[in-house]
VOMARDO-675208 format. One record per atom (N, C-alpha, C): residue in one letter; x, y, z. Coordinates in steps of 0.001 Angstrom, whole numbers, plus 500000, padded with zeros to 6 digits. Layout:
<atoms>
AXYZ
...
</atoms>
This chain:
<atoms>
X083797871216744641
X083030870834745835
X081724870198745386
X081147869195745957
X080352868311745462
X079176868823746623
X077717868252746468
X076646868646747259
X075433867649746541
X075264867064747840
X073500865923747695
X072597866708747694
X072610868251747729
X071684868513747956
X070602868941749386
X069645869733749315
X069276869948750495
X067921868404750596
X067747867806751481
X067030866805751420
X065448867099751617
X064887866276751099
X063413867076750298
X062094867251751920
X061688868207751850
X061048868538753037
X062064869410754352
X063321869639754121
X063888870388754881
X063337872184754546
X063270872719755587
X062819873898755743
X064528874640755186
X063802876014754037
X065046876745753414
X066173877157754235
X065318877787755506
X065953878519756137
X067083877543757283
X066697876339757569
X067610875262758023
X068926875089756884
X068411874714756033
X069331874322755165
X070379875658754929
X069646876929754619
X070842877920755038
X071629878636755565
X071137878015756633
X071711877784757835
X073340876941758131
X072785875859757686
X073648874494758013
X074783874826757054
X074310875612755942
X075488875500754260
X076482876551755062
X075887877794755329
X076353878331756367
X078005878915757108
X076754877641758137
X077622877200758984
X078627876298758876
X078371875228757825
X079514874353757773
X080623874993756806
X079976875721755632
X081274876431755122
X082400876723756215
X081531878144756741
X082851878669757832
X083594877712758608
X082849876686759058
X083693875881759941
X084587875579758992
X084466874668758112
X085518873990757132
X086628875154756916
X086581876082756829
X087677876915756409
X087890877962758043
X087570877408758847
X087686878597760198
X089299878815760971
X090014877445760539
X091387877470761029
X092142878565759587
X091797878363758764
X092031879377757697
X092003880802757967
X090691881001758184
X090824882839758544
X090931882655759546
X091522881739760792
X092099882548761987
X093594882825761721
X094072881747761185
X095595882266760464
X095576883290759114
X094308883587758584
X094731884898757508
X094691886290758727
X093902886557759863
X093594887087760532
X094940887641760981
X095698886274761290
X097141886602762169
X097841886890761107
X097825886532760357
X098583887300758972
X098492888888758529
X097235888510758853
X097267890517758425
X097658891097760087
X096998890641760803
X097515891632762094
X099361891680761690
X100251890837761440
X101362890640761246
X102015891321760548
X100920892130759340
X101263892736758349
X100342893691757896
X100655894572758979
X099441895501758599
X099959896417758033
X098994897441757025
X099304898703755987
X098456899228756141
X099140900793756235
X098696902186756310
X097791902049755289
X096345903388755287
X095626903924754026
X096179903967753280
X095785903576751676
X095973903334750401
X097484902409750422
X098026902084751220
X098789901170750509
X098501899584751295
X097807899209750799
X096901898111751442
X097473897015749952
X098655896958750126
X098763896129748553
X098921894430748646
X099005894203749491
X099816893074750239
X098122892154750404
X097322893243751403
X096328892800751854
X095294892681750708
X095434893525749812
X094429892965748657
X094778891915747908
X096265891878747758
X096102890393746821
X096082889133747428
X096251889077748875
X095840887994749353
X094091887851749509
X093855889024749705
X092658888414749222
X091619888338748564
X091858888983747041
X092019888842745544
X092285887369744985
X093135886884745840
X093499885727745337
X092568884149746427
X091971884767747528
X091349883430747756
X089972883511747740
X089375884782747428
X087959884893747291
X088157884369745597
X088527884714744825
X088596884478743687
X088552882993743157
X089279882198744577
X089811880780744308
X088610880029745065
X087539880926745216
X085993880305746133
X084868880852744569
X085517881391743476
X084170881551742577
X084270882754742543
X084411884038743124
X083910884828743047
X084537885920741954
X083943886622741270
X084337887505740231
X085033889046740556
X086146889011740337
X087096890085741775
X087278891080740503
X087006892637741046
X087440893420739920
X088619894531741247
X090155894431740947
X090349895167742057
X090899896497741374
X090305897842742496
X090836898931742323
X091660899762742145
X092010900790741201
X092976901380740877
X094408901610741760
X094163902263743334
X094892902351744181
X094968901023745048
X094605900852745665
X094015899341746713
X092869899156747305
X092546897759747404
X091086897849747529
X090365896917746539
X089418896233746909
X088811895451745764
X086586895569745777
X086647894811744807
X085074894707744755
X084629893723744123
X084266892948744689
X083995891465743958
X082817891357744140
X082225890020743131
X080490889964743126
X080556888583742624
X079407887754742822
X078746886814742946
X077046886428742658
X076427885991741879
X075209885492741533
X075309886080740468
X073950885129739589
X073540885368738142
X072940886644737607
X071494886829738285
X071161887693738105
X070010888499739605
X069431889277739115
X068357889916740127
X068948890787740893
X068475891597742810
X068939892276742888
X069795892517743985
X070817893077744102
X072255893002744735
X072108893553746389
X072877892792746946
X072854893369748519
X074858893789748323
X075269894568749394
X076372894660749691
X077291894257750633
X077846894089751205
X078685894210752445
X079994894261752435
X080578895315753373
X081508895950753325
X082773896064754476
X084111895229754038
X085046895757755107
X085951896217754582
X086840897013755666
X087706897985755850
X089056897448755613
X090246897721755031
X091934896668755094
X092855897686755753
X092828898873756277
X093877899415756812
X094202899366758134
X095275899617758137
X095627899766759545
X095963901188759857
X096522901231762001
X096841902785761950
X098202902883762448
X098509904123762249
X099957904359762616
X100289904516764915
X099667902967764676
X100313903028766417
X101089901433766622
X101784901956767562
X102868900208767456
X101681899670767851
X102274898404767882
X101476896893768685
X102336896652769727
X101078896344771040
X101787896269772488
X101805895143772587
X101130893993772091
X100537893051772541
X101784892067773330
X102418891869772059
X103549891049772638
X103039889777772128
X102218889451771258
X101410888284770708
X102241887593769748
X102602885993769318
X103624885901768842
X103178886453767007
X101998886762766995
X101393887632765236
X101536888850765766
X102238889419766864
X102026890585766851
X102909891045765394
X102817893166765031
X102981893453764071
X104595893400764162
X104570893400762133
X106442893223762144
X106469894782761620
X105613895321761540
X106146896852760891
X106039897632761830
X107183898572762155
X107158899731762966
X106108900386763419
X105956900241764163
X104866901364765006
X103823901567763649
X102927900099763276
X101572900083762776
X101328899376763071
X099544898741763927
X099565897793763896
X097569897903763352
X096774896742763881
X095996896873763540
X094928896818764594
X094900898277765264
X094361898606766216
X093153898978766434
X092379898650765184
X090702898945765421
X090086897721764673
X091041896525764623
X090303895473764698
X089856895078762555
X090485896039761971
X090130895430760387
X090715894201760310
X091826893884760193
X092154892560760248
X090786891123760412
X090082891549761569
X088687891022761412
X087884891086760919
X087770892142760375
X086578892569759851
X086770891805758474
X088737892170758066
X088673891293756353
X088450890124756573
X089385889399757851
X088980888038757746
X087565887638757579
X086797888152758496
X085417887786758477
X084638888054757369
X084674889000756356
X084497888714755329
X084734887772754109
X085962887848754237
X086386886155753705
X085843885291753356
X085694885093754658
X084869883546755809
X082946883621755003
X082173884882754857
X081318884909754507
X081390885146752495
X082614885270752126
X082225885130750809
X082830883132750934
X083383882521751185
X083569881345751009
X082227880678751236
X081630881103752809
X080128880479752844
X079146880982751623
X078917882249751398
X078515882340749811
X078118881802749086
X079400881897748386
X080220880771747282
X079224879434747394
X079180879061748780
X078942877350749087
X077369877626748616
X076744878416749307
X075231879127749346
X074662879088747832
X075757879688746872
X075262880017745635
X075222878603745005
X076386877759745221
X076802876366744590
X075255875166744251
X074816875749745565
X073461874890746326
X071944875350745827
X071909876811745342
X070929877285743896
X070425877981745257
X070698878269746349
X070142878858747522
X070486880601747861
X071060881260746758
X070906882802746765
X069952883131745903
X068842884126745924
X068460884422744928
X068542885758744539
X069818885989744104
X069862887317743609
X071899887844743542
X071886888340743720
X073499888575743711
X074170889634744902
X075410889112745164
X076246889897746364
X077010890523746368
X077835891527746566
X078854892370745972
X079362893017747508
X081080892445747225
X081919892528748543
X082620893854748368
X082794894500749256
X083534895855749308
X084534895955750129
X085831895465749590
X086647895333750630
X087458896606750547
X087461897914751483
X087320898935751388
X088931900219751823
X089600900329751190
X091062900661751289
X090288901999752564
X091839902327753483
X091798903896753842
X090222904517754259
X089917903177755501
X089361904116756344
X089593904976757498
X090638904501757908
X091108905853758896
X091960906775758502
X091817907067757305
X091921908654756651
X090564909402756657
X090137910993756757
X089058911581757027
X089331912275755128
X088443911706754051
X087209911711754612
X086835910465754191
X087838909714754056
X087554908024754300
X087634907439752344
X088269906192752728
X087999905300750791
X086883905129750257
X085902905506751494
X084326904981751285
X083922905764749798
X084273907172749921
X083836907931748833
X084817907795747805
X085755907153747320
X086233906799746485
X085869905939745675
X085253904505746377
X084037903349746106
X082919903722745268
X082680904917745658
X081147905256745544
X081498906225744009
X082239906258743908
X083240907273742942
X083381906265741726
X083661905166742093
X084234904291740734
X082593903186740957
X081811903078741535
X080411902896740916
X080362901346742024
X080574901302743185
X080612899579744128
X079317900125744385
X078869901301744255
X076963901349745237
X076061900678743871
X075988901197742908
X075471900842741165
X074699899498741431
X073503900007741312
X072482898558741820
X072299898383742816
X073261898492743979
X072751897849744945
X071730898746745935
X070860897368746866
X069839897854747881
X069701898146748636
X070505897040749489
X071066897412750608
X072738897229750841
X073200897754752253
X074325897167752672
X074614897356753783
X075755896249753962
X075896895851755530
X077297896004755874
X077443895695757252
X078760895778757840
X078860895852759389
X080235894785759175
X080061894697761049
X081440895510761559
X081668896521762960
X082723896675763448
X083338896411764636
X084430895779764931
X084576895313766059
X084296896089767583
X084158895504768199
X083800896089769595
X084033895092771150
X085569895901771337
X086270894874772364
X085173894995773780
X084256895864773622
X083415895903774962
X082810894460775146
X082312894331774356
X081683893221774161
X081711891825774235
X080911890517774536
X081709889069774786
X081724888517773439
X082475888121772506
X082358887263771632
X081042886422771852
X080664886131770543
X079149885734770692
X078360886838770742
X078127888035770658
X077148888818771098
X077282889823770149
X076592890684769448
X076334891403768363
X075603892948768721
X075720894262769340
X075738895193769121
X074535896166768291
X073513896049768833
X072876896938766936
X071955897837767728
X071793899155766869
X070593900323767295
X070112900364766142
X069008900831765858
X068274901697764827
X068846903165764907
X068917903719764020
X069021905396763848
X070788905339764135
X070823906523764411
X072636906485764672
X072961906013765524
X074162904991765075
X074904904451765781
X076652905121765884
X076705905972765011
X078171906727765163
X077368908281764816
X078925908978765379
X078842910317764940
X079532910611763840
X079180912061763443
X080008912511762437
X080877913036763030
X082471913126762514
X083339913758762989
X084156914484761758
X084952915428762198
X085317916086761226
X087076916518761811
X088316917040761091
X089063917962761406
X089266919411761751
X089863919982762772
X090295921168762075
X091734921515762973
X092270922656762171
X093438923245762658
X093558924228762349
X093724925502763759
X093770926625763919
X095887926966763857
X096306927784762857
X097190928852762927
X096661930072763154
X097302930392764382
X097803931766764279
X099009932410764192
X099155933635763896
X100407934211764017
X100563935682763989
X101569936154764724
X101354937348765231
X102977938160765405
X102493939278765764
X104048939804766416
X104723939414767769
X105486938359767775
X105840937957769292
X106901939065770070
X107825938408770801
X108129939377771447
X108531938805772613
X109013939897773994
X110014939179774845
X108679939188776391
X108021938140777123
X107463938081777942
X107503938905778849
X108481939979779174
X108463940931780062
X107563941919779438
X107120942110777954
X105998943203777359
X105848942598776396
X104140942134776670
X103230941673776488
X101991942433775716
X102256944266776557
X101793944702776221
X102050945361774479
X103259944934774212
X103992945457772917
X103763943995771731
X103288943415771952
X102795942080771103
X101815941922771003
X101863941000769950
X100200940394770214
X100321939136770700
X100187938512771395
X100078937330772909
X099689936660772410
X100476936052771430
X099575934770770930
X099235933290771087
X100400933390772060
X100086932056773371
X098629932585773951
X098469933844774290
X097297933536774868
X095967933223774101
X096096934058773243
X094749933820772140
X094763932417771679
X096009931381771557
X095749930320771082
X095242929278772718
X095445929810773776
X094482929439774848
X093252929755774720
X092731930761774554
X091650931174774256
X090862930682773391
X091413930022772319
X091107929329770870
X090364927860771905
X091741927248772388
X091535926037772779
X090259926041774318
X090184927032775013
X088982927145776058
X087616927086775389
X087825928325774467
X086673928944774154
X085639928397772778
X086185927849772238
X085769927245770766
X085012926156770936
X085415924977772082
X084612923673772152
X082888924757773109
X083067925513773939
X082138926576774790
X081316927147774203
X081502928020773030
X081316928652772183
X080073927471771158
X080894926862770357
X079731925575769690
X079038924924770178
X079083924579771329
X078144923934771842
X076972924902772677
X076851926223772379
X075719927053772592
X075611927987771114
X075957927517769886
X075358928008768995
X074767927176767723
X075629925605767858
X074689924374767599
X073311923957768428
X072410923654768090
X071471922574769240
X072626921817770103
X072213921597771288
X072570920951772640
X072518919663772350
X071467919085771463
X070728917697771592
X071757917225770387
X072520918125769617
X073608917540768710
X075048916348769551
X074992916672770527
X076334916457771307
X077083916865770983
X077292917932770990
X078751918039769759
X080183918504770806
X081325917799770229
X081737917886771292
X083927918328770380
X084278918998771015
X085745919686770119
X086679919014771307
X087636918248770824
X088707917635771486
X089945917738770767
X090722918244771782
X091908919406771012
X093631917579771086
X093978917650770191
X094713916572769824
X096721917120769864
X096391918934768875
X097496919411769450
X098082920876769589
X098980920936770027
X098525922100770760
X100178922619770594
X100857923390769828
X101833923637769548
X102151925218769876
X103258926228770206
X103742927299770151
X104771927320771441
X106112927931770517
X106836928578771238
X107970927360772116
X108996927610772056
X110128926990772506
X111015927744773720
X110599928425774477
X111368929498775252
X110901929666776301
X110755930109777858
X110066930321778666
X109479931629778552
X110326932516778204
X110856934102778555
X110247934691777001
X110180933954776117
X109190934310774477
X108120934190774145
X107664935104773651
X106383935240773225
X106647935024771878
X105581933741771228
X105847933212769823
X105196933684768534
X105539933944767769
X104715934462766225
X103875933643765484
X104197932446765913
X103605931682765282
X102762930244766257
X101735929515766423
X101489928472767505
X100436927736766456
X099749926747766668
X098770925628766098
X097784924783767265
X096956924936766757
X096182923930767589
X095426923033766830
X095167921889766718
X094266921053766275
X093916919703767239
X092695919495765866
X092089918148766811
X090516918054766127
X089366917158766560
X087954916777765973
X086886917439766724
X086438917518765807
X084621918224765741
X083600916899765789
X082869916620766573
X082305915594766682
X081027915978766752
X079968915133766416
X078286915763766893
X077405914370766429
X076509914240767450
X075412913312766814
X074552913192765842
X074801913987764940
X073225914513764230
X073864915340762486
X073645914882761308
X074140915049760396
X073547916900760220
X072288917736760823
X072196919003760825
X072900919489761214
X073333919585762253
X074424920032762625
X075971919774762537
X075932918967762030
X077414918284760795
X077617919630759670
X076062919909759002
X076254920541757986
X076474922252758223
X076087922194759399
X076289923995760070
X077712923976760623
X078490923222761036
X079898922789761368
X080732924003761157
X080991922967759599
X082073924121759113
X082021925310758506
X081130925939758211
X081120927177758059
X080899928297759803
X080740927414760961
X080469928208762241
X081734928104762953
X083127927515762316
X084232927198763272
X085022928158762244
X085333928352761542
X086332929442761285
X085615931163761395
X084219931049761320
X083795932225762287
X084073933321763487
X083959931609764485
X083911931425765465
X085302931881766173
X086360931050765388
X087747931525766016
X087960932750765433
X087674933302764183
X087790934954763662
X087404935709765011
X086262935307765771
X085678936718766408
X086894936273768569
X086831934906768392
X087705934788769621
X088711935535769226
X090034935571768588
X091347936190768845
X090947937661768145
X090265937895767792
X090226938953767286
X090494940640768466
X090117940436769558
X090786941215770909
X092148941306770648
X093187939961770512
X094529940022770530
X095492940417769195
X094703940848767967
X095233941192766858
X096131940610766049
X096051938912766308
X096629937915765860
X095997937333764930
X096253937020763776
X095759936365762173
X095630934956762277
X093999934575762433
X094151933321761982
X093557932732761057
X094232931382760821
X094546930732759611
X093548929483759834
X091750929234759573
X091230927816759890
X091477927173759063
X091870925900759053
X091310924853758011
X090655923870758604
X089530923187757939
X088391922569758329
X088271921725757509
X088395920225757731
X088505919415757168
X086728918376757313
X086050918365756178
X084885917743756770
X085409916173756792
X085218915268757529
X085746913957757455
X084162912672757261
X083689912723758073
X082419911690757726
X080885912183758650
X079963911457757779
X078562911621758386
X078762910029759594
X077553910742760288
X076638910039761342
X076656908451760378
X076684907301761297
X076370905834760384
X074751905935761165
X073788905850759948
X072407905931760814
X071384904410760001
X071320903355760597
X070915902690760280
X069886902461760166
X068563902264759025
X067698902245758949
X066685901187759583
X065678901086759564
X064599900250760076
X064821898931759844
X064643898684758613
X064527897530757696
X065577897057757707
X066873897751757788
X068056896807757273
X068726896069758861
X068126897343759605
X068423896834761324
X067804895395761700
X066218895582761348
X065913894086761297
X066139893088760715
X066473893661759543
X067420892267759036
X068264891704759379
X069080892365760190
X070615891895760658
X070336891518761960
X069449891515762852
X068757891374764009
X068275889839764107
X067808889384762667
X067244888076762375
X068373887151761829
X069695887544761266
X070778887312761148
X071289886900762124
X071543887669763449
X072348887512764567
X071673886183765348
X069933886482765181
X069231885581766174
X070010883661765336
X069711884012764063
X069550882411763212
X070892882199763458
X072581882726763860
X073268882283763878
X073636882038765323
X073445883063766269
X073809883119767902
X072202882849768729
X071417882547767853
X070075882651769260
X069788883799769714
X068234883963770220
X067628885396770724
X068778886083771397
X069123885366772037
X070082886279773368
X071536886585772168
X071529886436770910
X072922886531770457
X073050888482770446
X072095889364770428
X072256890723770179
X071487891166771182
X072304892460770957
X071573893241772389
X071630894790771558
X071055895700772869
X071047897338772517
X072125897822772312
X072873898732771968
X074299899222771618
X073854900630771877
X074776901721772431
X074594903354772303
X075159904135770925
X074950904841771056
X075303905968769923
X076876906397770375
X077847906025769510
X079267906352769851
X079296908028769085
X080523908600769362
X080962909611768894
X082081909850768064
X082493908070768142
X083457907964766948
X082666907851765497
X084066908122764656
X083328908396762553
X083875907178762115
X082951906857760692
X082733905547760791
X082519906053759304
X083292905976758037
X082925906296756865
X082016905403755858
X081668904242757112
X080349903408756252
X078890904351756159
X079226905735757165
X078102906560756765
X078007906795755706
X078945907236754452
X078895907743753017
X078228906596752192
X078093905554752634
X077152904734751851
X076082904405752528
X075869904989753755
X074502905097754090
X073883906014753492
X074565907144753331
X073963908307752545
X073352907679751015
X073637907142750589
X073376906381749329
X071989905682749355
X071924904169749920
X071225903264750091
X071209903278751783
X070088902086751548
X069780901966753269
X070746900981753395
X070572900738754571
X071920899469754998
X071422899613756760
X072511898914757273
X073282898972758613
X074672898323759481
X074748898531760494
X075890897907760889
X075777897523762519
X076860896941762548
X076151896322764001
X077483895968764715
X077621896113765944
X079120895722766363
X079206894571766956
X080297893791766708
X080278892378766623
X081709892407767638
X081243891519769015
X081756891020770216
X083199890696769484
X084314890455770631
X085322890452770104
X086300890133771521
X085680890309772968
X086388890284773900
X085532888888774307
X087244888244775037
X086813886545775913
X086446886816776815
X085169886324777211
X084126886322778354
X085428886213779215
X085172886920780589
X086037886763781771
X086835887603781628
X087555887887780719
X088831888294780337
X089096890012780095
X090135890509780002
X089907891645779808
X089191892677779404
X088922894053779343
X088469894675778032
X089093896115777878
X089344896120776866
X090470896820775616
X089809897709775005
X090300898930774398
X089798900277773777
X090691899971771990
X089443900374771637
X090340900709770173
X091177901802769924
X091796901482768664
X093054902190768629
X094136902421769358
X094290901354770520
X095038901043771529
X096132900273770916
X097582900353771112
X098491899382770555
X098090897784771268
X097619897830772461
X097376896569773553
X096157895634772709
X095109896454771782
X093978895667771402
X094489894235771544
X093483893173771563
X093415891986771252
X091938891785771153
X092022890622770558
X090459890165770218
X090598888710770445
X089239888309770835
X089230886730770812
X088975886416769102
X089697885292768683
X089870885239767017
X088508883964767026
X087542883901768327
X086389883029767606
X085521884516766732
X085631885770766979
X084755886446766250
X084767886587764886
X086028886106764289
X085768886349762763
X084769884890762602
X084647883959762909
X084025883073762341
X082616883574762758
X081893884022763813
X081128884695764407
X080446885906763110
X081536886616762655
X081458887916761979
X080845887304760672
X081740886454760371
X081950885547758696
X080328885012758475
X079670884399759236
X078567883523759486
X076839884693759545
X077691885761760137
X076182886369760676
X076130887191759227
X077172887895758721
X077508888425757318
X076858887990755827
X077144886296755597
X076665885732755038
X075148885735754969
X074593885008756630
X072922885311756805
X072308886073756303
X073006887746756879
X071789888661756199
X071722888724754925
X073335888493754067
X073147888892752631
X071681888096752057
X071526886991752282
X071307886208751677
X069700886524752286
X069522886511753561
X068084887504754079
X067753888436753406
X068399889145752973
X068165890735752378
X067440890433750965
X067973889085750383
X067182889181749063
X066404888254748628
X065252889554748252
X063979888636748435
X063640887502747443
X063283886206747802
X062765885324746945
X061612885615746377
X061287884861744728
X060432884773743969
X059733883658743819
</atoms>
């Protein structure tokens, strides 16, 4: 790729602007068809094999220096020297069909890519190709490092696996955008402080002496205690956590007994622990297998917690919020971002917040007029102008984030 150059008296920030922007365009019919490609072909946590070497193989074929990971998953980097910003997307998909009926809808059984990664890789892409163009032009000063991030909707996420084989090492900050069908394409999402919750697993066994429903009194009732489990436990935490945590227990399943007339020995309940606030994340799990010890304990039924911690709060700092704020404005205009709330969904880009500062910001995804769609829905759709949207504002901040000399 050839370049005249930025022409003498143009302001930096125009010019990186324009490099930009015209990258993504030049390649934008590209990641809307890699986009439909992966929706087409989406893969479960850790076996993301398909999706890394495609794109292993075209970031690589834009310059960039790809080192990919043991299981799946890659980490590539870019510039000479000085100091490193990050940004980070997600390649899995989840185990729910695709409703869409779209002619990319998915070809694999009941997976599709229902929280929108497919965008998130494309749009990364799209911002290491603009990059690439950025660096070509002597207009980065410092270096970038892509995290394209296997098995995030496994708890307790690939994030800490990353962080395990050394993708944080140097770097200052990092970024990341997640889709958000609420939203109009064009429009960008961002808070300071938390923007997700922490959420966690658990699953209650019990088991007991069952027995025949006419005596009840000769058992231990363990249909009922595992009602009791499921009433009393979300009741219970949320008056021995702080209030101002939100914390909130949503029961997913709820198993015992095959019979009308039987009383069962054995039943399960599970489902997530959710809360706003990483203090009370950390009082969690040691207050829920307590907690259900002293509930069934009336009915003389044994139970069995396991407590799975899954991810922290994503809490975005000051500095990195405004950065991405000045990002959104230079690519969409003042009006391109707005306020966003504090969700209660987990978001394992917290584990590298825990690290370095960073942030994230949710990036529009629904056509003005047009519907709007819930994640993790087989029905999702997205308008496919947001990866170029995603790709563009991505690029900006990296390249914002590091400071000139």
């Amino acid at each position: 790729m050839s370049s005249l150059g930025p022409t003498p008296g143009t302001p930096p920030g125009a010019v990186l602007g324009d490099a930009i922007a015209g990258a993504v365009a030049a390649v934008g019919d590209e990641l809307i068809g890699l986009r439909r490609d992966l929706h087409a072909h989406p893969e479960l946590s850790w076996r993301e094999l398909r999706t890394t070497a495609l794109v292993a193989a075209r970031i690589q074929r834009a310059g960039w220096r790809v080192t990919e990971l043991p299981r799946t998953g890659l980490v590539a980097e870019i510039g000479d020297r000085g100091p490193v910003v990050a940004l980070r997307a997600d390649l899995d998909a989840l185990p729910v069909p695709d409703l869409t009926g779209d002619p990319w809808a998915s070809t694999v059984e009941g997976v599709t890519h229902a929280c929108g990664h497919d965008v998130h890789t494309s749009a990364l892409v799209g911002a290491a190709v603009a990059l690439a163009r950025v660096h070509e032009l002597g207009l980065l000063p410092g270096r970038v490092r892509l995290l394209f991030q296997p098995a995030e909707e496994v708890m307790p996420g690939g994030a800490l696996s990353l962080i395990e084989l050394g993708a944080l090492d140097g770097v200052e900050r990092i970024f990341g955008l997640h889709c958000d069908p609420t939203l109009d394409v064009g429009r960008v999402g961002l808070r300071e402080g938390p923007i997700t919750g922490a959420a966690d697993h658990v699953d209650v066994t019990l088991t007991g002496s069952g027995g025949h429903t006419s005596r009840p009194h000769l058992t231990e009732d363990l249909t009922f205690a595992l009602g009791k489990v499921v009433t009393e436990l979300p009741a219970i935490l949320s008056r021995r956590l702080d209030p101002r945590a939100g914390v909130s227990v949503v029961w997913g399943v709820v198993r015992a007994g095959s019979a009308h007339n039987v009383i069962p020995a054995t039943g399960r309940v599970g489902g997530t622990v959710r809360m706003l606030d990483a203090i009370a994340w950390s009082e969690a799990e040691k207050l829920v297998p307590l907690l259900v010890e002293q509930i069934v304990a009336p009915y003389g039924v044994h139970a069995q917690v396991e407590y799975q911690r899954g991810v922290p709060p994503v809490v975005n700092d000051s500095a990195s919020t405004t950065l991405l704020a000045g990002a959104v404005e230079a690519v969409l205009g003042l009006d391109g971002h707005m306020s966003t709330q504090q969700s209660l969904g987990g978001e394992d880009f917290g584990w590298y917040l825990d690290r370095v500062p960073g942030a994230m910001g949710r990036l529009g995804t629904r056509t003005p007029g047009g519907p709007t769609y819930d994640l993790h829905q087989g029905n999702l759709r997205v308008d496919d102008r947001a990866v170029a949207v995603g790709a563009r504002v991505l690029a900006q901040v990296a390249v914002a984030s590091l400071p000139r000399t």
